[in-house]
N, C-alpha and C positions, 0 to 999 in steps of 0.2 A: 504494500500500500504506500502511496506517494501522494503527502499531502495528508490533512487531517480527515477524519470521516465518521461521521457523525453516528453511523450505522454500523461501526467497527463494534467488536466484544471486549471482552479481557484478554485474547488472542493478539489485539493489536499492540504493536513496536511500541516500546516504553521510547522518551525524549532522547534518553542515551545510547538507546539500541538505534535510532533512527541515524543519529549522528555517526556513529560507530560503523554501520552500515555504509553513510555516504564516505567517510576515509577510505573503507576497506574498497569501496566498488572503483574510486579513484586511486588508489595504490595500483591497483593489478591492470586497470586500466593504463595506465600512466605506462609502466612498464612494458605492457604490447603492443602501442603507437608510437612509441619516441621515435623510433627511424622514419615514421612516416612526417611526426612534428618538426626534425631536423631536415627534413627535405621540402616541406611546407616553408618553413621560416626561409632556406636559401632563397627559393623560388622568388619570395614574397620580397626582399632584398634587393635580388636582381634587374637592374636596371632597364637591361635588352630583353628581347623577343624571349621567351620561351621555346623556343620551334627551330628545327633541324637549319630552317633556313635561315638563320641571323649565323655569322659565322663568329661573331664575336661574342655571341652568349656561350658560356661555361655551361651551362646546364640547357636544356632542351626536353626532357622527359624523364619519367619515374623513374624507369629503368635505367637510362644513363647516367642520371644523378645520380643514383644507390652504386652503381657498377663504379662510378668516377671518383666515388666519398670513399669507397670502398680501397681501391687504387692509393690514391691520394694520403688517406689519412686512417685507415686501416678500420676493422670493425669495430673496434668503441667511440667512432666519432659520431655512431648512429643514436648514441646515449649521450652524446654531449649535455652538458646542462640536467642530467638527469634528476641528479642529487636535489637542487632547488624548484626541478619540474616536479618532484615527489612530494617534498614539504608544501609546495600550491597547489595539487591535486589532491591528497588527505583535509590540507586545511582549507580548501574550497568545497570540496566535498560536503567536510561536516558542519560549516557554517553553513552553505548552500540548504541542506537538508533539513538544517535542523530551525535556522528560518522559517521557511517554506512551511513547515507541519506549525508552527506558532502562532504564523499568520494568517493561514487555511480556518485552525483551530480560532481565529481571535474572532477576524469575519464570522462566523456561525454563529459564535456564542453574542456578538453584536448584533444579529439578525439582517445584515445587511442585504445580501443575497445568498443564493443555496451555492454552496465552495462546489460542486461538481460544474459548474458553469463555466464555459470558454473564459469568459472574460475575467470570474474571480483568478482562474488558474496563470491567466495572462498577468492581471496586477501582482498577484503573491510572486510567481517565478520571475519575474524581473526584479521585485522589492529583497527579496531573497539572494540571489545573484548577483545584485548589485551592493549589499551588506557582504557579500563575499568576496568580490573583487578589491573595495575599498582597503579589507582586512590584509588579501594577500599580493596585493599588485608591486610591492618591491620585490619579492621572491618571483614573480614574472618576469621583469627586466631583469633580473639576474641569469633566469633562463635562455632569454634572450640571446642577451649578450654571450654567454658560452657555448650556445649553439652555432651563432652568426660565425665565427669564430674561426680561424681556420688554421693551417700549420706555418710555420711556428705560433703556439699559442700568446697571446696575450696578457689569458691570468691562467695561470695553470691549477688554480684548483678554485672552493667558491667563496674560502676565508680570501685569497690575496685579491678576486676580485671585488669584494665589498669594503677590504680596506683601497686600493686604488680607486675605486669608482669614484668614495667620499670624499679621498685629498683631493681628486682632481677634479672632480666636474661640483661638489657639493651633495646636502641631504635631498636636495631637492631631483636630484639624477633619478631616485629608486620612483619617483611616480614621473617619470617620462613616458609619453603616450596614455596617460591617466582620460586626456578627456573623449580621444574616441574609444577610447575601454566604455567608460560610463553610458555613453549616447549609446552603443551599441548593445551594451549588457543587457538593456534592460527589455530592449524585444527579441536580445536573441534569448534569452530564457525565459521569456515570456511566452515565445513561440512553443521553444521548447515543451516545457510543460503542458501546454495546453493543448496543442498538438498531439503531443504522446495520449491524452485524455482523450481525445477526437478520436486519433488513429487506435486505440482502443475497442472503443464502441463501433466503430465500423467495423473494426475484426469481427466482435462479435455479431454484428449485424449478418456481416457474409458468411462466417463461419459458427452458425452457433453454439454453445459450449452442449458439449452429447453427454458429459459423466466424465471424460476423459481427462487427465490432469495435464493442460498444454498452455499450464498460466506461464510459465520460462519462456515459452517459443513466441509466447505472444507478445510480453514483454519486448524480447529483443527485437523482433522484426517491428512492432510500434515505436521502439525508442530509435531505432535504425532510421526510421521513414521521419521524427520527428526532428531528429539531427539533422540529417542533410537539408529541410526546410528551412529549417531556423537558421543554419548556417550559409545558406545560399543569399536571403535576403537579406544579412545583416555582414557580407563577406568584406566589404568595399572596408568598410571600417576598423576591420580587424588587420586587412594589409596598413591602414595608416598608423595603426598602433605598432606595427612592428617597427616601422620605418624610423617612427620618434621615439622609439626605445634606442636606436642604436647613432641618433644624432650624437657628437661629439665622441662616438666610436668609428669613423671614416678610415682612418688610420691602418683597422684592422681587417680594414672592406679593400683594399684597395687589389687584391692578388684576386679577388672576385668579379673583376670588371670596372667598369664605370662609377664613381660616387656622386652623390648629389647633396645640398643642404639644403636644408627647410627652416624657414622661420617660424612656421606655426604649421596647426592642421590645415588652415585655406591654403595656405601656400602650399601644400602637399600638397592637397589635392588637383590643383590648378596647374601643377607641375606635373601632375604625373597624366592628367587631360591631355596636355597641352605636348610632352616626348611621347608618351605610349599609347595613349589613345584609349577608350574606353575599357580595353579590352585589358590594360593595366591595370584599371581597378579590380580582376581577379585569378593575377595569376597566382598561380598555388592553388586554386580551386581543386582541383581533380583532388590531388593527397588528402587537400583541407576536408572533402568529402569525405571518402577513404575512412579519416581519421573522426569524425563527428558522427560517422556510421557507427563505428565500434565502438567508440567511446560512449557516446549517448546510449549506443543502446546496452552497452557490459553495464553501463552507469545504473537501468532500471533493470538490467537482467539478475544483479545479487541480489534481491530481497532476502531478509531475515526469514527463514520457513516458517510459517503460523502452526501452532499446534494445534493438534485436532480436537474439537468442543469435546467436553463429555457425555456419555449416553447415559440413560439410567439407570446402566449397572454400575457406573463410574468407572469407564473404559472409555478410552478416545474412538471416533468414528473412524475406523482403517479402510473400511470399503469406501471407493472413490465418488461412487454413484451417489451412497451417501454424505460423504461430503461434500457435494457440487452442493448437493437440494439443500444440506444444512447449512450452508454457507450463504446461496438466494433467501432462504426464507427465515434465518436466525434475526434476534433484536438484539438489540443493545446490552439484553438483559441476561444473553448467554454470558455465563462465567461471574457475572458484578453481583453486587452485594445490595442490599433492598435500597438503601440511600441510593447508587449510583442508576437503578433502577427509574426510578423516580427521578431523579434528574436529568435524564436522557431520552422520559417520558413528556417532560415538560418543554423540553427542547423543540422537542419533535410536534408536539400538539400545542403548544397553550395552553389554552383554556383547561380548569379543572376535571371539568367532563368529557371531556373527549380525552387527555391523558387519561384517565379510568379504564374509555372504552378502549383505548388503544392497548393498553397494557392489556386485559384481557382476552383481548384479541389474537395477541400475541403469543401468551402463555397458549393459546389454545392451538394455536399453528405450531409450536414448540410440540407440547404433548404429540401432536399428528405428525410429525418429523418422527420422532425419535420411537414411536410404537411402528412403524415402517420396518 
C-alpha cells in the first residue's frame, strides 16, 4: 500500500515500516541502475549530437557509451558517484515515503477530498518529493559531480570532494541546480504517484483480479508505465539541473568535448534552444527511461508482505481465493480494537446513525467471509 488508506486493517505498514520500506526499495534500486545513471548524466552533459553522425561527439549511443566507459575507464566507472547516489536514494526514499503516507493520512482525516483521487495523489506526491529533494539535494550534486567525472579523477573519493567543492566554489555549491530540481519535482512525483494509482485500476479494469496472487507483477508493470510518464514530461528540466550542478566544474568536462557556461536556468535554457535545438532538451532520454522504468517500478515492486487476517479459528487465511475476497470485502475493523473501530467508523460515515448501520453491516459481511 502507497499512500494512507483509510480502509487499510491492522495489516497495514506501521510509519516506520513505511519509511524503512522506501530506503530498502531505493538501496537495491540505486545499485541496479547506476551504469544506466552514469551514462544518462554523460549524455545529459554533452554538448554535441548524440548520433553516429556528429563526429565530434564522444558518445552516440547506449551501447557505445557503456563499450567506450568500459575501454576508457574500466568497470567501476559505471558506479561512479555511487556511494552519495546510495545515501540520496535510502534518504529520498524514506522521507519520500514517509511524507507521502502523513499527508495522504492528514487530507482524510481533514475531510478534504477522498486520498484515492488523481488529484489528492498528484498534490501529496509532489509535497512529499519535494520535502525530499530539499532534505537531500547536496548529496545529488555530489553525485553529480563524480559521475561527470572522468580519468584522471578530480576528487578521488566523496570526503576530498566535499572538502574541495567548499574551499572552492562555497556552501552554496551543494544546492547548485536546486531551482529546476524544485519546479520539476513536484509534477514529476506528482505524476508519479498518481499515475501509478490510474495505471492500477486500469490493470485491474482489463485484467480482473480471479483469486490469483499477481499484486508484484502489477505493481511493477504500473510503476514501470508510471515512471516513464512522469519522466518524459518533466525530462527538459532534469537535463538543466544536471548542467548547473557541474557549472564551475568545466575544468573536469573538458576531455568530454565542448564546454559551455551559464549564468542562470534562462540562460541555459536559451543556450541550449539556440546550439542544439529542441531536440537538446532530451538527450539522455532513452537511458533516462531505461532507468525511471526500473527504478519507479522496483520502487513500488518491494512492499512490506501484509499478513494474512485471522479466521475464527485464529489461523491466518492461507488459501489465496480466500484472501483476495477477505481483503475486497474486510473493514477497518479486521485486527483493531473497539476504540479504533469506532473511529474509523466515524470517519467513514459521520453521522451517528449511519456509523451504527455501517458497522453492522460490516460485522455481518465479516461473519459471511470467514464461514466460507
Amino acid at each position: 500500500m502507497v499512500g494512507y488508506d483509510a480502509k487499510a486493517d491492522a495489516r497495514s505498514n506501521s510509519k516506520l515500516e513505511v519509511a524503512v520500506a522506501g530506503s530498502v526499495s531505493g538501496f537495491v534500486t540505486r545499485a541496479l541502475i547506476s551504469p544506466l545513471d552514469v551514462i544518462k548524466i554523460r549524455f545529459q552533459l554533452q554538448l554535441e549530437r548524440v548520433c553516429p553522425s556528429d563526429p565530434n561527439a564522444k558518445y552516440h549511443g547506449i551501447l557505445q557509451a557503456a563499450k567506450q566507459i568500459l575501454q576508457e575507464e574500466g568497470p567501476r566507472a559505471f558506479w561512479k558517484g555511487h556511494v552519495p547516489a546510495q545515501i540520496l536514494s535510502i534518504g529520498y526514499g524514506a522521507v519520500q515515503f514517509l511524507a507521502f503516507e502523513e499527508l495522504t493520512e492528514l487530507l482524510y482525516q481533514a475531510n478534504l477530498y477522498q486520498t484515492h483521487q488523481f488529484s489528492a495523489h498528484f498534490v501529496c506526491g509532489g509535497l512529499s518529493a519535494g520535502t525530499a529533494t530539499l532534505t537531500v539535494h547536496p548529496v545529488d550534486v555530489l553525485r553529480t559531480r563524480l559521475a561527470a567525472q572522468g580519468e584522471p579523477k578530480i576528487y578521488s573519493n566523496l570526503r576530498e570532494a566535499i572538502r574541495t567543492m567548499y574551499r572552492t566554489e562555497g556552501p552554496f555549491v551543494f544546492y547548485k541546480g536546486l531551482t529546476p530540481t524544485v519546479i520539476a519535482i513536484f509534477p514529476y512525483a506528482g505524476l508519479q504517484f498518481s499515475c501509478y494509482r490510474s495505471l492500477k485500476r486500469a490493470y485491474d479494469w482489463i485484467m480482473p483480479p480471479d483469486g490469483k496472487q499477481t499484486g508484484n507483477l502489477k505493481n511493477l508493470l504500473c510503476g514501470c508505465g508510471s515512471g516513464v510518464i512522469s519522466k518524459t514530461l518533466t525530462y527538459p528540466l532534469d537535463l538543466f539541473k544536471k548542467r548547473l550542478q557541474v557549472r564551475g566544474f568545466e575544468h573536469a568536462r573538458s576531455a568530454f568535448g565542448q564546454v559551455r557556461s551559464y549564468r542562470g536556468l534562462l540562460d541555459l535554457a536559451q543556450q541550449v534552444l539556440q546550439h542544439e535545438g529542441t531536440r537538446g532538451f532530451f538527450k539522455g532520454l532513452s537511458p533516462s527511461l531505461m532507468k525511471a522504468a526500473l527504478s519507479t517500478g522496483f520502487m513500488f515492486f518491494w512492499p512490506l508482505p501484509p499478513e494474512a487476517p485471522p479466521t475464527r479459528h485464529g489461523r491466518g487465511v492461507s488459501d489465496p481465493v480466500h484472501l483476495s475476497r477477505a481483503r475486497d470485502m474486510v473493514t477497518p475493523a479486521w485486527g483493531a480494537t473497539r476504540q479504533d473501530q469506532e473511529l474509523q467508523a466515524k470517519r467513514k460515515a459521520g453521522p451517528a446513525q449511519r456509523s451504527e448501520a455501517f458497522a453492522v453491516r460490516n460485522k455481518a459481511e465479516v461473519r459471511r467471509v470467514l464461514s466460507h
